[in-house]
C-alpha positions in Angstrom: -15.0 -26.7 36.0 -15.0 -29.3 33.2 -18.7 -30.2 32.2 -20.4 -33.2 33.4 -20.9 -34.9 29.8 -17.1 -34.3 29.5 -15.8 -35.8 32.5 -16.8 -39.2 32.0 -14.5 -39.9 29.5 -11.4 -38.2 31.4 -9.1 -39.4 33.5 -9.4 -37.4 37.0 -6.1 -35.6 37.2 -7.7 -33.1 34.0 -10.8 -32.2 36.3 -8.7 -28.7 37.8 -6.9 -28.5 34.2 -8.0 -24.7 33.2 -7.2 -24.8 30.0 -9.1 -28.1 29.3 -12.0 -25.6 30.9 -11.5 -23.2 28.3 -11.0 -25.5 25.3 -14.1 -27.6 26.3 -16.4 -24.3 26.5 -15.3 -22.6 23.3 -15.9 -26.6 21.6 -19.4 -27.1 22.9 -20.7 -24.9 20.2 -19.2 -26.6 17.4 -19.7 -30.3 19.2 -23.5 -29.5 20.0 -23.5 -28.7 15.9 -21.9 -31.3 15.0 -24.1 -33.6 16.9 -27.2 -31.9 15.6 -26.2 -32.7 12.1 -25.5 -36.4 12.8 -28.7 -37.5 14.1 -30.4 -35.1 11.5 -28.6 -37.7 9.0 -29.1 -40.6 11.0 -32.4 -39.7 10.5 -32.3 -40.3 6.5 -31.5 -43.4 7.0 -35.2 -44.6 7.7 -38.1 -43.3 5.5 -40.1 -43.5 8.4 -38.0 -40.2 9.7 -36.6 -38.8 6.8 -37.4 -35.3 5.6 -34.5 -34.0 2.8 -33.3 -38.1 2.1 -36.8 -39.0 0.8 -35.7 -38.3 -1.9 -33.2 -40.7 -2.2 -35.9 -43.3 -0.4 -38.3 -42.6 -3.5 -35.6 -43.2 -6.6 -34.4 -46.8 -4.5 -38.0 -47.9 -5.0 -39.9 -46.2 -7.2 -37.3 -44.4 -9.8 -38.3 -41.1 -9.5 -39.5 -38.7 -7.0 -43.7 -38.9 -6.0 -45.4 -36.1 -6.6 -47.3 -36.0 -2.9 -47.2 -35.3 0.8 -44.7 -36.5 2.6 -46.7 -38.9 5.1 -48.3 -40.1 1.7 -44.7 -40.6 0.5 -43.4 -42.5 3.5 -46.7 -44.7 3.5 -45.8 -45.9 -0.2 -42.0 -46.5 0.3 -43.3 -48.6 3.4 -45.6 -50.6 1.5 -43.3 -50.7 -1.3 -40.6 -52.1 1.4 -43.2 -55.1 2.7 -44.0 -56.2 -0.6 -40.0 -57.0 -0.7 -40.3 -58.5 2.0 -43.1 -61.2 1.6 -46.5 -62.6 3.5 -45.1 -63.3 6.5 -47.1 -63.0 10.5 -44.3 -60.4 11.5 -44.7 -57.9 8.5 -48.9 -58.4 8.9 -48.0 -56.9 12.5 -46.2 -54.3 10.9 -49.1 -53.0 8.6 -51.3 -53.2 11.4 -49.4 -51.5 13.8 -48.1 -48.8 11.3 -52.3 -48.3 10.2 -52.8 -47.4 13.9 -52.4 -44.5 16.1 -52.7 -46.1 19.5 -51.1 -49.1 18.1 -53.3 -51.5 20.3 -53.6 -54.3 17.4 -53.8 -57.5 16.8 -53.3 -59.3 13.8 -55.2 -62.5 13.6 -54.7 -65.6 10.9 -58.6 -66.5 10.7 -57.0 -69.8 8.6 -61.2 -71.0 8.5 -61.9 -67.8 6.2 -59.0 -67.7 4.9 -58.8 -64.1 5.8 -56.1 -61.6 7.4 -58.6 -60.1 10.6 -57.2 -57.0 12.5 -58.8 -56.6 15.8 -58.7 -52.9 17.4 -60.4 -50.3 19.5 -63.3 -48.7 18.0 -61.3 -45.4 19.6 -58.7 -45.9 17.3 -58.3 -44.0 14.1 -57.1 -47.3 11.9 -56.8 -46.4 8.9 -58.4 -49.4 6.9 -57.3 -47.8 3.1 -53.4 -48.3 3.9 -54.0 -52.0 5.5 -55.8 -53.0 2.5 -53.5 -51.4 -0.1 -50.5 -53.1 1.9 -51.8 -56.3 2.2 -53.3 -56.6 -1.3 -49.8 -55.7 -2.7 -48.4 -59.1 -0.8 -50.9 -61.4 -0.2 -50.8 -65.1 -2.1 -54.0 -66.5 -3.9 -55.0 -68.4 -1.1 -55.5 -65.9 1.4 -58.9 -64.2 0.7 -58.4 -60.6 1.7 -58.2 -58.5 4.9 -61.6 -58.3 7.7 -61.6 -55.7 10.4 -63.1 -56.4 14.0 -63.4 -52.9 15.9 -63.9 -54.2 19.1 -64.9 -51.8 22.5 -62.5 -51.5 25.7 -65.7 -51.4 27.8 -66.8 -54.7 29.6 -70.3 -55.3 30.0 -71.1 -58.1 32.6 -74.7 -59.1 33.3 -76.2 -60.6 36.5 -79.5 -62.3 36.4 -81.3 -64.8 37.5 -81.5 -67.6 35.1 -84.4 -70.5 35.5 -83.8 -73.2 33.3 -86.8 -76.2 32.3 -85.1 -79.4 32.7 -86.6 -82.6 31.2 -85.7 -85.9 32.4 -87.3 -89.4 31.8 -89.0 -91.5 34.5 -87.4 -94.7 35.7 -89.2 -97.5 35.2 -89.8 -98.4 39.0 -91.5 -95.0 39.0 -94.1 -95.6 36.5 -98.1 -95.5 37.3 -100.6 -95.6 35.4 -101.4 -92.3 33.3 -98.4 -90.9 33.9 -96.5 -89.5 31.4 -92.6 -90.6 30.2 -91.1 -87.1 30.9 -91.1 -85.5 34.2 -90.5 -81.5 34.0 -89.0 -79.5 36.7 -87.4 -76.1 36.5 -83.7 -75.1 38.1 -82.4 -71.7 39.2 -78.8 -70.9 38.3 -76.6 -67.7 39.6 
C-alpha cells in the first residue's frame, strides 16, 4: 500500500502499483532527509531562527562575527534590523512584543509626554534593557524616551455606600428671617 502523504498527489490507478510501493518505501528515507535539511535552511533565513547562518546575519550588519551568546546575537541583529527600518507604530510593536515572554503588550503613543509607554502584566518577564536599547537606537529628537506601565490582571471592584453633602441655595420665595443663604442636605448613592 502506497503511503498516505503519497497518494494525494497520484492519480488512482497507481494505488495497487507494487513497484510504486517499493520505490516509495526505499525513498522515504532519503525524502524525510532531504526535507529535514530544507527547513533546517529555511530556518537561516531569519536571525530570529538561525543557528549555523548567524553568521552570515552578523557580517550583513555588523561586518564581523560578535563575540556573544547566541540569544544576545539575534537580539542585536534585530535591533540592528529596526533601526533600518525607522520610528514607525508597527516596529514600536515589534520591540515590545519581541521584549516580552507572554507577549500581552501594548504600545502606547503618550503624544502629551512625548514618550513611547509599554503597558504589560506585572507577571511578565519584560525585559526593559532590550526595549530601551532598541528604541534609543531609532527614536527622533522629539520623542523623549521610553515609560513602562506594569499593570495587574486582577480587577478589584469596590462596593460601598457613598453619602455625599450637597449644598444648594435658597430661593428667594423661601427666605425668612435668620436664615441662612445655603441649605445643606446629605444624599446616598449605590
Amino acid at each position: 500500500m502506497i503511503p498516505e502523504r503519497y497518494r494525494q498527489m497520484l492519480p488512482p490507478y497507481w494505488y495497487e502499483n507494487e513497484v510504486a510501493e517499493y520505490h516509495f518505501e526505499g525513498a522515504a528515507s532519503a525524502v524525510d532527509a532531504f526535507n529535514t535539511q530544507r527547513e533546517d535552511l529555511l530556518r537561516q533565513f531569519s536571525p530570529l531562527s538561525a543557528t549555523w547562518g548567524l553568521d552570515i546575519w552578523d557580517w550583513i550588519y555588523f561586518g564581523k562575527k560578535q563575540l556573544l551568546s547566541v540569544e544576545e546575537r539575534r537580539k542585536n541583529i534585530q535591533q540592528k534590523h529596526w533601526a533600518y527600518l525607522g520610528f514607525t507604530p508597527s516596529v514600536l510593536r515589534a520591540i515590545g512584543y519581541s521584549s516580552s515572554d507572554t507577549k500581552r503588550v501594548r504600545m502606547i503613543e503618550d503624544f502629551d509626554n512625548k514618550v513611547i509607554r509599554y503597558v504589560y502584566l506585572v507577571e511578565d518577564l519584560f525585559d526593559t534593557k532590550n526595549a530601551v536599547q532598541a528604541v534609543e537606537k531609532i527614536r527622533p529628537v522629539h520623542c523623549n524616551g521610553v515609560a513602562f506601565e506594569p499593570v495587574s490582571a486582577e480587577r478589584i471592584e469596590l462596593r460601598d455606600v457613598l453619602v455625599v453633602g450637597v449644598k444648594e441655595y435658597h430661593k428667594v420665595r423661601e427666605f425668612r428671617v435668620g436664615m441662612t443663604p445655603i441649605k445643606r442636605y446629605e444624599e446616598v448613592v449605590r
